[in-house]
N, C-alpha and C positions, 0 to 999 in steps of 0.2 A: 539505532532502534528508537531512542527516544524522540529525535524528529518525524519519523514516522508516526507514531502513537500519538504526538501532537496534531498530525493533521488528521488523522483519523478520530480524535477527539474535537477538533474543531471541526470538520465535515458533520460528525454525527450534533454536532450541537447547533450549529446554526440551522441545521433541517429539522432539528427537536424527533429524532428518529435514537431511539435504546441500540444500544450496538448489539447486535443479534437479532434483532426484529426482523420479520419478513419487509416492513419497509427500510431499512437500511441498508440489505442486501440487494433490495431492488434499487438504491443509493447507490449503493459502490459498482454493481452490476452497471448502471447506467454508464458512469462518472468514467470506470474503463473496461466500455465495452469496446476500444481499440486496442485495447494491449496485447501482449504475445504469451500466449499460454502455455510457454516451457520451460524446463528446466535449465539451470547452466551449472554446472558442475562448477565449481572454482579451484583454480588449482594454486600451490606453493607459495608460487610466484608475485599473486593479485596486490600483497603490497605494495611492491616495488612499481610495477606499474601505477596504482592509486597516485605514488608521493610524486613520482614524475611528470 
């Protein structure tokens, strides 16, 4: 989680955009407006996968 919040701290900084602003959200909205807009359940297992 903390490398996330990093880049989200630096995306909102180098644009000089408050994180919550309508331009920031129009920031990240842009940035992935290709991403996949669903859920994934994770199950039990997802470590064991991860380490391999």
């Amino acid at each position: 989680m903390g490398m996330l919040n990093n880049f989200f701290n630096k995306a909102v900084k180098e644009n000089m955009y408050p994180f919550g602003s309508k331009e920031c959200g129009n920031f990240l909205r842009e940035v992935y407006k290709d991403s996949i807009d669903d859920t994934i359940i994770l199950t039990e297992g997802i470590n064991y996968k991860l380490i391999i």
